[in-house]
N, C-alpha and C positions, 0 to 999 in steps of 0.2 A: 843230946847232941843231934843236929841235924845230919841227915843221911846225904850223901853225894855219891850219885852213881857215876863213873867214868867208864862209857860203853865205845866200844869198837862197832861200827859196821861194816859191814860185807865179809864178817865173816864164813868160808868155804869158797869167795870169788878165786881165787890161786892160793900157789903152794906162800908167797910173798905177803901176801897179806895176814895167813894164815902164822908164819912163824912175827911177824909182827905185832901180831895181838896175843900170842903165846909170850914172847918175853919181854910184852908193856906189863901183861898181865905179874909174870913172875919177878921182875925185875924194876916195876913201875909203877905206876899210878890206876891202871886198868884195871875194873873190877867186872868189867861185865861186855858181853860182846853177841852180836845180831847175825842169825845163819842163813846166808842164802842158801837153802837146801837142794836146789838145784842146780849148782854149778859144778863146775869141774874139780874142785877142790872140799868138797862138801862132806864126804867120806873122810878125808884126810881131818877137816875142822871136828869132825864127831869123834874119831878117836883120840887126838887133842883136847877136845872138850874131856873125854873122858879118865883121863891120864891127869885132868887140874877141875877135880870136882869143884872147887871153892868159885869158880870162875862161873858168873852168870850167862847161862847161853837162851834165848831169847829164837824165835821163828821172826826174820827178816820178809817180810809177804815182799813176793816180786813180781810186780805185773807190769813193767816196764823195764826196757835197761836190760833184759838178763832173758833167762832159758826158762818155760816150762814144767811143771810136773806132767801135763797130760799133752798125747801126742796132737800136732797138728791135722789129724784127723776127727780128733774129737772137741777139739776148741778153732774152728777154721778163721772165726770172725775175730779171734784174741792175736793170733801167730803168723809169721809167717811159715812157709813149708818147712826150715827149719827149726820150727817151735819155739821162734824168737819174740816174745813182746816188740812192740814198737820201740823206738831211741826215744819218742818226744813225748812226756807226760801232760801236757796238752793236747796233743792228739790224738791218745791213750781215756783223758779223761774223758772228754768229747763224747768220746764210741761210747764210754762204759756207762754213760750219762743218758743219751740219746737212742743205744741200737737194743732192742729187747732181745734179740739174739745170744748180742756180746752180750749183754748181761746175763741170762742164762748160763752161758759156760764161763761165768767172769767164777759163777756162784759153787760150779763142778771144780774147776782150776783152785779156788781157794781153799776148797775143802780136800782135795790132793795134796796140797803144800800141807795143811796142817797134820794130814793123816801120815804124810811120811817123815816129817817132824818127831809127830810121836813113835813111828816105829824106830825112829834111833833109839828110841831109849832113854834120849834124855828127857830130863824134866823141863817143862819150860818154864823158863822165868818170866817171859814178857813177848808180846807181841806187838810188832812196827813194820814200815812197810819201806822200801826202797822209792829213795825220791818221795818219802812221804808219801806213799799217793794211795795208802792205807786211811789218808784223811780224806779221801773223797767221798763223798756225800754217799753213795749207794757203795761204796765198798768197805765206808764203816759200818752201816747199816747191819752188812750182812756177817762183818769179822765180832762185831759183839753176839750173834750167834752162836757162831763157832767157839768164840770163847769161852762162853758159857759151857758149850757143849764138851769143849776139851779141859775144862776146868783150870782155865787160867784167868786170872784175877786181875792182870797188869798191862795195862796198855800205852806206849807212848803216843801221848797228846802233844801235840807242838801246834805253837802260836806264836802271836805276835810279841810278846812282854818282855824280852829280851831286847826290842830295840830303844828305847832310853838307855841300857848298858853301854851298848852298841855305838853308842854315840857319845857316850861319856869317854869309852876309852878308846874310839876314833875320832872326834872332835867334830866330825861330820856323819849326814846321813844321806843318802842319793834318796831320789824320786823311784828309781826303783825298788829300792829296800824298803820304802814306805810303803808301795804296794803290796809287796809281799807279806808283810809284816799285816795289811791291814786284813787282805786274802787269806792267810793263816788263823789271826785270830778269831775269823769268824768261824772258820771251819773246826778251832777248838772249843768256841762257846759252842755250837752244835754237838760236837763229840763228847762234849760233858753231859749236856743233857741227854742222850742218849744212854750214858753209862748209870746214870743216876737211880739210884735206888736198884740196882741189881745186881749186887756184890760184889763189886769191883774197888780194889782197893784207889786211896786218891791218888792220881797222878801229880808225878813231881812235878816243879816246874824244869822244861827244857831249854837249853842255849846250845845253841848252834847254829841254827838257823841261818846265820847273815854273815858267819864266818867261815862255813860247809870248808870244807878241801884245803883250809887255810889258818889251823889252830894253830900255830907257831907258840914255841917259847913265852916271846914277849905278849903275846893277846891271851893265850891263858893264864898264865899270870897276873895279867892285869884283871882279867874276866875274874878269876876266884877271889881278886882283893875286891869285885864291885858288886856280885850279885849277893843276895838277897840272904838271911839267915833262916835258909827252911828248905827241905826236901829237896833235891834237885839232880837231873842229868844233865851230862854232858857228852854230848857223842862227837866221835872224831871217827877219820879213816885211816888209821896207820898203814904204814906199808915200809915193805923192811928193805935196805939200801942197795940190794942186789936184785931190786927187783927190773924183771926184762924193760925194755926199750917202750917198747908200749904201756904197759901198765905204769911208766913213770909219766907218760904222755897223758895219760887218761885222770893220774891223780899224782900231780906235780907237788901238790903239797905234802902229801905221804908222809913221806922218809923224816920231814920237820915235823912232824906231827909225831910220830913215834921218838924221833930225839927230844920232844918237849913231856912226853910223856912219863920217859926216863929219866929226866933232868930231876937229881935230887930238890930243888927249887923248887919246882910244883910242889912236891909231899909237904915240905917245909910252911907253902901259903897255905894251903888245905889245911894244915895242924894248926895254923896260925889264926886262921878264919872257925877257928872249934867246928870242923865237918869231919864226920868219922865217913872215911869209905867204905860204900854199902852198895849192894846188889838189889832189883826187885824183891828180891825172897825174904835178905833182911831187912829188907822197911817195911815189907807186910809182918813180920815175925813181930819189929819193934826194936 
């Protein structure tokens, strides 16, 4: 039976997101979920993780969008004074691309996230990066390093191969999703070859991509009746119904997202489509 991961991101972003992927996970379809280790809620998602061993917890790399491991003293070119990444992952990628600087402490900052990763304790399952931007060309370069180094075998790749889906069960495609889509794929034929031959188990195939912030009910369902029969993740961002004023601003599709996740109806296409739910760990096991 093929394996299907259904992974949470921004796990440790709040305490909201945090019980939202606790009871997609207990109560749902959720098997697996991505830590920003540096947020405010990061502490709170590790003892959670630790309380639902069966629950895949993965290192979420954030170098956009979010806080720091190392202070804005010793990453000046990555943060602001408050040790904040840039908001725009193109003008994030740019710097990391072009400034030999930021790339130097692109290389310190990565290797901070993973090291206090590991000293939680947990195992990791997988490694991905916020806003994807783990796919960019010199910051995958240097994360199959570390992988190696931290001995993890699993990496989410994300590409383009999801938009024929995409359009089967939206009946259209925009000119921007076609970029993206063509931007991605390339960045994951590059990403394969780089893992290639150095022990890293195969990455599934990903969806998400084109539907980010917006997996509802009805498009996951339809999505699990249309992809493909073999390995695959699905990431979403749940977020739980009480969550504050802002974090409903920031991720309006949330709260539909964790009710599609609970929807007995998913489990039902999932069993129906012969996909047993699976974590990184159990697809590499078999």
């Amino acid at each position: 039976m093929p394996g299907l991961i259904v992974n949470g991101d921004d796990f440790g972003l709040s305490q909201s997101v945090n019980r939202a992927i606790i009871e997609a996970y207990a109560r749902g379809a959720l098997t697996s979920a991505s830590l920003m280790i540096n947020e405010p809620a990061a502490d709170e998602a590790i003892g959670l993780a630790r309380d639902n061993p069966g629950l895949g917890v993965g290192l979420h790399l954030v170098l956009v969008l979010g806080c720091a491991a190392l202070g804005p003293e010793e990453i000046p070119h990555l943060v602001d004074s408050r040790g904040r990444f840039p908001d725009s992952p193109f003008r994030a990628g740019l710097k990391y691309y072009f400034h030999p600087k930021a790339r130097r402490e692109l290389r310190r900052e990565m290797r901070a996230q993973f090291e206090k990763f590991a000293a939680s304790g947990l195992p990791f399952s997988h490694v991905d990066g916020h806003n994807h931007l783990h796919m960019h060309p010199v910051v995958f370069s240097e994360l199959v390093e570390l992988c190696r180094e931290f001995n993890v075998r699993s990496v989410r790749v994300v590409g383009g191969d999801d938009i024929n889906t995409h359009k089967r069960i939206l009946g259209r495609v925009t000119v921007r999703e076609r970029v993206i889509c063509a931007v991605f794929e390339r960045l994951r034929r590059s990403a394969i070859q780089k893992l290639a031959g150095r022990g890293f188990a195969k990455p599934p195939r990903v969806y998400g991509l084109l539907q980010t912030g917006d997996m509802n009910e009805q498009y996951l369902r339809a999505l699990l009746a249309e992809i493909e029969s073999t390995d695959a993740e699905i990431y979403m961002h749940p977020l739980a119904p009480d969550a504050v004023d802002e974090e409903r601003r920031l991720n309006p599709g949330g709260t539909e997202e964790l009710a599609a996740l609970l929807n007995p109806r998913v489990r039902e296409v999932i069993a129906a489509r012969g996909f047993r739910l699976a974590t990184y760990q159990t697809l590499q096991d078999g």
